[in-house]
C-alpha positions in Angstrom: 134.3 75.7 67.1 136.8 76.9 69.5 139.4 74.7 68.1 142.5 75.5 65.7 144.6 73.8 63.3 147.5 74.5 64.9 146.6 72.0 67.8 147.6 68.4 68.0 143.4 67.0 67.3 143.2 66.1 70.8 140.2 66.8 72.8 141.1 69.0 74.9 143.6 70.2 72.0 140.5 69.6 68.7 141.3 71.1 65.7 139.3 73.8 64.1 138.3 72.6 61.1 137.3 69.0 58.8 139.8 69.7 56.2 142.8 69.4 59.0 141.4 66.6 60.9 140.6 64.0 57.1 144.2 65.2 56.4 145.6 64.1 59.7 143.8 60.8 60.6 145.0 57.5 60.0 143.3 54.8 58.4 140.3 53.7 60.7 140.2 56.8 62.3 137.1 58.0 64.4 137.0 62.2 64.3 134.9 63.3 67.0 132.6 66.6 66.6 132.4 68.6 69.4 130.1 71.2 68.5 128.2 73.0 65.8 130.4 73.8 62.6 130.4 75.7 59.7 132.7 74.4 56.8 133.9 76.9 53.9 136.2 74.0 52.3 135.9 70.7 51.2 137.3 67.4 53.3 138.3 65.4 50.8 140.9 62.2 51.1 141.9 59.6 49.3 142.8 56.0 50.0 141.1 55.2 53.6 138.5 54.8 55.6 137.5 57.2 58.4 134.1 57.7 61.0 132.8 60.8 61.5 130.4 61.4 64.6 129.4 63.2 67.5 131.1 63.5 70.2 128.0 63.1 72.0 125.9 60.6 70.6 123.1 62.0 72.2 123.2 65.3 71.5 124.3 65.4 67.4 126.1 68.0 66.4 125.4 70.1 62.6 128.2 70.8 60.1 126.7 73.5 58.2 128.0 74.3 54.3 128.8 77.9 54.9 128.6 80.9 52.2 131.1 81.3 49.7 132.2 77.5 49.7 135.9 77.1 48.1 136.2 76.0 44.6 139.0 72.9 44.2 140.4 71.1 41.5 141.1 68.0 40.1 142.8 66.4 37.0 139.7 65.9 35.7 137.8 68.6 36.1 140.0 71.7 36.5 138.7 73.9 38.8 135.3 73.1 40.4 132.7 73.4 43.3 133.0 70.8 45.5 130.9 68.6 48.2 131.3 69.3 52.1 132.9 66.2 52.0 134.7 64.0 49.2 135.6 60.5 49.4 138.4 59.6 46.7 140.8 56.8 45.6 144.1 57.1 43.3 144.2 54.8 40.4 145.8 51.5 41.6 145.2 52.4 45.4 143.6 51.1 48.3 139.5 51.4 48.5 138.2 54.8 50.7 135.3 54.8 53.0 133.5 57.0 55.1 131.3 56.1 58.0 128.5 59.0 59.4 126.8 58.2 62.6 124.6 60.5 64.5 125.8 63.5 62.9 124.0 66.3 61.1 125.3 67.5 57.4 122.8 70.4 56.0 123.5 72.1 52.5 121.5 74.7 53.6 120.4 75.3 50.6 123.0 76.3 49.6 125.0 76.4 46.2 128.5 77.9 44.1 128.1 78.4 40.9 124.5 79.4 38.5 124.3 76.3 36.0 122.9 72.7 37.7 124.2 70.4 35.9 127.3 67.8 35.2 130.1 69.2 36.0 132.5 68.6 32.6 135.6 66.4 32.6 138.7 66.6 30.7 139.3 70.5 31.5 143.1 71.4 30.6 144.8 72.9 33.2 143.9 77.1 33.9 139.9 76.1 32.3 138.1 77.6 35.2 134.7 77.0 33.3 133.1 74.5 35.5 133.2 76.6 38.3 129.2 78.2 37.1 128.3 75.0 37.8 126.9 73.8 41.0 128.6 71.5 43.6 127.7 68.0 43.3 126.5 67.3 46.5 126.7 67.4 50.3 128.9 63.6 50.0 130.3 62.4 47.2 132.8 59.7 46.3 133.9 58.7 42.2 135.8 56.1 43.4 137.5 53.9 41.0 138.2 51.1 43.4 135.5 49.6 45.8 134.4 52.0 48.4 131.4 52.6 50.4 129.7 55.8 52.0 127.7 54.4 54.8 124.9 56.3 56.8 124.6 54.6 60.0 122.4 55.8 63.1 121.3 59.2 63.3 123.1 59.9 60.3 121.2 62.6 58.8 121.7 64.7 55.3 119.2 67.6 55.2 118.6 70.8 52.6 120.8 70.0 49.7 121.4 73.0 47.5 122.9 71.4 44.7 122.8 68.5 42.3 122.5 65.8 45.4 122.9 65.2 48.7 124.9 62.1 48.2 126.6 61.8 44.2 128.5 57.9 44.0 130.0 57.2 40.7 132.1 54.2 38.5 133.0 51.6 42.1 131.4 53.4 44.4 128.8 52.3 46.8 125.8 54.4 49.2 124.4 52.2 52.2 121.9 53.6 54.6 121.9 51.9 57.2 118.4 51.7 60.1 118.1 55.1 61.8 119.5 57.5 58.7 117.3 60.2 57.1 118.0 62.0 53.8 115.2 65.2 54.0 114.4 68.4 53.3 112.9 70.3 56.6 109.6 71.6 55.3 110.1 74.8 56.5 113.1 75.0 53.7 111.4 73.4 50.8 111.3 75.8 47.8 110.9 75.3 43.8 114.7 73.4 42.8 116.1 74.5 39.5 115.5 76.8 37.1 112.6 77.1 34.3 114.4 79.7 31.8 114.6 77.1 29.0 111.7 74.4 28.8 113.8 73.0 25.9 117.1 72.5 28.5 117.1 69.1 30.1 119.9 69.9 32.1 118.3 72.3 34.3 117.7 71.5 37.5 119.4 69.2 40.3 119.6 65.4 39.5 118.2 64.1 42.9 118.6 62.8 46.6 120.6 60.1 45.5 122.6 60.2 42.5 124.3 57.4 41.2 126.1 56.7 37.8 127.2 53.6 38.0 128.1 52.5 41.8 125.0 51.1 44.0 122.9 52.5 46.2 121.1 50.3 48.9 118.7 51.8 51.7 118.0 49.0 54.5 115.1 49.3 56.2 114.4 51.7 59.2 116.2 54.4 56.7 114.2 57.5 55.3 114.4 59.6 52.1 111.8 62.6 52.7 110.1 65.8 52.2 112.2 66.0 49.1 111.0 68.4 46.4 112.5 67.0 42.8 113.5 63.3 43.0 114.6 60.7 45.8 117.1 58.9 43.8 118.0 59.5 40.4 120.0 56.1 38.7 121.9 57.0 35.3 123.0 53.1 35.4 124.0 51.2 38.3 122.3 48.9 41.2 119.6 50.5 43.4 117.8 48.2 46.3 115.1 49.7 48.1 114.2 48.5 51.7 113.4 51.4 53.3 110.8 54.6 53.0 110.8 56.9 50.6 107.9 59.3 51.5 106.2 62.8 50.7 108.1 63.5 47.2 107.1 66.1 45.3 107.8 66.3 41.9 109.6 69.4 40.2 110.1 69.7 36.2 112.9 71.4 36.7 115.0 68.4 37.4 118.2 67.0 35.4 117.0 65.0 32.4 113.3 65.4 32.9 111.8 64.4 29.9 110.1 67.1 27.8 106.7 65.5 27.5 105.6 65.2 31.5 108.5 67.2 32.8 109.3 65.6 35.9 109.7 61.9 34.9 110.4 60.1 37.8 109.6 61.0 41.2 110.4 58.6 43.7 113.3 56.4 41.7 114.2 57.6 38.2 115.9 54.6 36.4 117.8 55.3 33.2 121.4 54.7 31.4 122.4 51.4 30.5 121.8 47.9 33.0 120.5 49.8 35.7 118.3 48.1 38.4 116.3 48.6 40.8 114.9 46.3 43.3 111.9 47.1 46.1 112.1 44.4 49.0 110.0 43.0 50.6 110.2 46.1 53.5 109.6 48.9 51.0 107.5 51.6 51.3 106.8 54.4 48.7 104.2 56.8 49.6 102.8 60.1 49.6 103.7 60.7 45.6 102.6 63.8 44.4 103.8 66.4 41.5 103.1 64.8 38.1 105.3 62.4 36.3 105.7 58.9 38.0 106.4 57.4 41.5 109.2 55.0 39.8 110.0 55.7 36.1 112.5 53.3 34.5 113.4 53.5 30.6 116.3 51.9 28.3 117.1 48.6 27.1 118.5 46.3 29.7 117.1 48.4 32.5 114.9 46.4 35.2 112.2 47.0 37.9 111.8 44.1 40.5 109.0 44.3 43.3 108.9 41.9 46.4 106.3 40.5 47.6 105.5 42.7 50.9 107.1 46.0 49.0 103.9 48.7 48.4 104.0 51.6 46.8 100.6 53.4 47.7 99.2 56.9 48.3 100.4 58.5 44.8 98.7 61.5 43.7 98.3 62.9 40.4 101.3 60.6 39.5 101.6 57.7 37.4 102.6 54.8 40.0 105.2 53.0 37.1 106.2 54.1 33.8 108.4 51.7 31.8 109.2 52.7 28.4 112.5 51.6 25.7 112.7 48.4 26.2 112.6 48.0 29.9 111.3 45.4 31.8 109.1 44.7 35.2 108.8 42.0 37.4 106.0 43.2 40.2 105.2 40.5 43.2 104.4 43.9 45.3 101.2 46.7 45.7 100.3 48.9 43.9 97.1 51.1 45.6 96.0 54.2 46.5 96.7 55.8 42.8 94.5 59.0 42.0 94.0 61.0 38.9 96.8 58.8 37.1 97.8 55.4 36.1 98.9 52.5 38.2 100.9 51.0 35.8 102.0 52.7 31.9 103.9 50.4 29.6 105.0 52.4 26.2 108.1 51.8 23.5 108.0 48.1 23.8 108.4 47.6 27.7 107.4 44.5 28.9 106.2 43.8 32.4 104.9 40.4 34.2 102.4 40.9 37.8 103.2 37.9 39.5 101.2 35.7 41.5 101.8 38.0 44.7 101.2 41.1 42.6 98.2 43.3 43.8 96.9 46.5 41.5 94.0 47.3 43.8 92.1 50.6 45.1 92.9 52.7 42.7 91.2 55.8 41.6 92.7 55.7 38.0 92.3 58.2 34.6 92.5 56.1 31.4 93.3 52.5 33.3 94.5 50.9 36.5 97.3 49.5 33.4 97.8 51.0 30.4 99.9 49.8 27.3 101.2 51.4 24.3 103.2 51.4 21.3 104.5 47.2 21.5 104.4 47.1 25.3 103.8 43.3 26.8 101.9 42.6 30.0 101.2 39.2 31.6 98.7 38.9 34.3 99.6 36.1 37.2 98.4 38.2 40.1 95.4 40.5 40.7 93.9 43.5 39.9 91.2 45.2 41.2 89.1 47.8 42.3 
């Protein structure tokens, strides 16, 4: 904080700001924090792969998105709101990665722009249009080469104000490594969105985790939590589950909830085309409440795999899984501690197979512990009870 751009990035000589020390450091860089910041402007690069931490590890230090948060553009997208930090690649290049160890990033709440929703592409040149729309989220990457945001140790993303806290898209990848946290302090947590139009899908943040396309996978030891809205939202792409995703609320104000139970899906929301998601065997999901489902998954080609050992448990007035279109479910996990709701809902020809490790028990269920509708297939290897 008492740094300046002007100096050579030494520590005794730090820079002042993010932007100046992404745009100095070499590939395989480490940029050391020294204390508390508050960025204004986006650190974006392209084509390497950079740490950012503490300088010390035991005391982490928080980058802060500040007030009135510099638009950028791109080819793209014209002019735009951008995350703290962007992670990019040039068509042909090298792959880009970024590396966050026990450092703080917190959105604040915090947000440019009125509309939530997708940024547009293909804006000509002078089209400052998709600057009403919100930033995309606290770390982002659209790389079109293999690259990977990792969240190692004490890596922690807290409060983000707009569409996610971490957005990967086309060949990028998110991995959370044992000791991260995605959260919203509770103290922070207010109604996401906007409820002007019922009608608008597009009204509200897309969730935690946002892919479209890319892969997401949380080891475990990680955390998504205290998130109102969604932990991870999936519009295509590879999502692996191994850590805990606990004490989501569920907001109908979120991007592409559906019209009929307004939140959809809680925990994981699954859509697109060949998405997956896969709970291992260290999974947790728990502490679901807010309507809609604790994993929702829907289109053809899209598919749900539990572990053995993987539970989701402790869901509230929330469906516990909702396949519809065409999906499909193969569940060797638990599912317990339902209440007021469903365990399992198949509808629209969704199929779905409890394997001989797969538990439905202890739930306190409205129409049935499973429920199918409208074509849906269900085999029964494993067990179900009360």
């Amino acid at each position: 904080s008492s740094g300046s751009d002007g100096n050579g990035g030494t520590q005794t000589a730090p820079y002042a700001t993010l932007v100046k020390a992404v745009t100095e450091a070499e590939d395989g860089s480490t940029i050391y924090v020294m204390s508390n910041l508050t960025m204004t402007k986006c650190a974006r690069y392209y084509d390497k792969d950079l740490t950012i931490t503490s300088l010390d590890p035991n005391n982490p230090v928080t980058i802060s998105r500040g007030t009135e948060f510099d638009p950028q553009s791109d080819h793209a997208r014209s002019w735009y709101n951008p995350a703290m930090v962007e992670v990019q690649t040039h068509a042909g290049g090298e792959g880009a990665g970024l590396t966050l160890t026990n450092i703080i990033f917190d959105d604040a709440r915090k947000h440019e722009g009125t509309v939530f929703a997708q940024a547009s592409s293909g804006k000509s040149e002078g089209d400052e249009s998709n600057k009403i729309y919100v930033q995309d989220a606290i770390i982002a990457s659209n790389a079109t080469v293999p690259s990977t945001i990792t969240l190692g140790e004490g890596a922690v993303l807290r409060n983000f104000g707009g569409m996610s806290a971490v957005r990967v898209t086309d060949q990028a990848k998110l991995v959370m490594k044992s000791g991260s946290v995605i959260e919203d302090e509770p103290a922070v947590i207010t109604t996401r969105g906007s409820d002007a139009d019922k009608e608008d899908a597009a009204k509200g943040p897309a969730g935690a985790v946002w892919l479209q396309g890319g892969s997401f996978t949380m080891e475990a030891g990680t955390k998504i939590q205290n998130v109102n809205g969604r932990a991870v939202y999936a519009d295509g792409g590879e999502v692996t589950i191994g850590g805990t995703i606990s004490g989501i609320t569920g907001n109908a104000n979120m991007w592409q909830a559906t019209k009929k139970d307004g939140t959809s899906g809680t925990a994981i929301h699954l859509r697109g085309e060949n998405a997956s998601a896969v709970l291992t065997s260290t999974a947790v999901i728990e502490k679901i409440s807010g309507g809609g489902s604790a994993v929702f998954v829907t289109g053809s080609g899209n598919k749900l795999t539990t572990d053995p050992g993987s539970i989701i448990k402790d869901v509230a007035n929330t469906t516990g899984i909702y396949c519809s279109f065409n999906s499909d479910a193969q569940l060797s996990g638990k599912i317990t501690g339902v209440k007021n709701s469903i365990a399992l809902s198949l509808n629209d020809s969704a199929a779905a197979v409890l394997e001989k490790e797969g538990i439905i028990c202890n739930n306190a269920c409205t129409t049935a512990a499973v429920y199918l509708r409208a074509g849906a297939q269900f085999k029964i290897h494993g067990k179900i009870s009360d």
